[in-house]
C-alpha positions in Angstrom: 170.6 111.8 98.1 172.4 108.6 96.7 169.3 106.7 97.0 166.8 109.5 95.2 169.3 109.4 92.4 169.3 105.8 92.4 165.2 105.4 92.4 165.0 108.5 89.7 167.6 106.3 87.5 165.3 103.3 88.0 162.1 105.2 87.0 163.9 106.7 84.0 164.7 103.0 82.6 161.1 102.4 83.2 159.9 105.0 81.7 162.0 104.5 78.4 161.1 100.0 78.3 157.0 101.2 78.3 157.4 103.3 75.6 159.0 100.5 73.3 156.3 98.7 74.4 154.0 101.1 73.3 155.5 101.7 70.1 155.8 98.2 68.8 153.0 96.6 66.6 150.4 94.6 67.9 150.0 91.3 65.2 146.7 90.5 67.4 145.3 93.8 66.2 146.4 94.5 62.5 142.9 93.2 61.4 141.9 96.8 62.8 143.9 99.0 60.1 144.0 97.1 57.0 142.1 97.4 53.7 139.5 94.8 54.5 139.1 95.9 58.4 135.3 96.9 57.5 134.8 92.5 56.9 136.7 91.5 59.5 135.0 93.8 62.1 131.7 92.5 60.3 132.7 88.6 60.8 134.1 89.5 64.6 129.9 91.2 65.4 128.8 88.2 64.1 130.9 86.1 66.8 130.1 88.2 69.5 126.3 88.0 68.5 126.1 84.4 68.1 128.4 83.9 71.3 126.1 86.1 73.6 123.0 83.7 72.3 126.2 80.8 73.8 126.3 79.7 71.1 129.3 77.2 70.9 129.9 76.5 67.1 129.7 78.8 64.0 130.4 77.3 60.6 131.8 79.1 57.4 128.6 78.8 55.8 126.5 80.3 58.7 128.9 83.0 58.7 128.3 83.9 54.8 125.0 83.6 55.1 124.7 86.1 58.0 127.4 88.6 55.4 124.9 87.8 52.4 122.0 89.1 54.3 123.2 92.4 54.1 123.9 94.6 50.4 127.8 95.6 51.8 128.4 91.7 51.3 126.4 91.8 48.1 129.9 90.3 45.8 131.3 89.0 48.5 132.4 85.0 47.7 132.9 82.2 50.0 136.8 81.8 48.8 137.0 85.4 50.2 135.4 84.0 53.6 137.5 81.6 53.6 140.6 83.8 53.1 139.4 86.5 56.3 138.9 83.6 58.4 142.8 82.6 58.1 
């Protein structure tokens, strides 16, 4: 009986550490929920295109070309490229 209290104890401190983990914010992922998540999820296809063909290297400018191609990008400025990739 001791021990069953003492495991469900254990389990209960457990339980209450994974939900501050689960709470906290994730820097790595705030790209996902801000204003300008719809460029950076545009930038991060082109990364996984251009790594799937292995390539090793992507410049800025091969990246705003890629963007210019299509009419979303259409204002978009390489200062503004510059700025996402940071």
């Amino acid at each position: 009986m001791f021990f069953d209290q003492l495991i469900k104890k254990a389990n209960m401190k457990r339980i209450m550490v994974m939900d501050d983990i689960r709470l906290r914010t994730i820097s790595e992922a705030t790209y996902l929920t801000t204003d300008n998540a719809w460029r950076y999820r545009s930038i991060l296809h082109y990364f996984y295109v251009e790594h799937e063909k292995l390539r090793q290297y992507l410049f800025p400018e091969d990246i705003y070309g890629h963007l210019k191609e299509s009419p979303y990008f259409k204002e978009y400025t390489e200062e503004q490229l510059h700025g996402d990739l940071k």
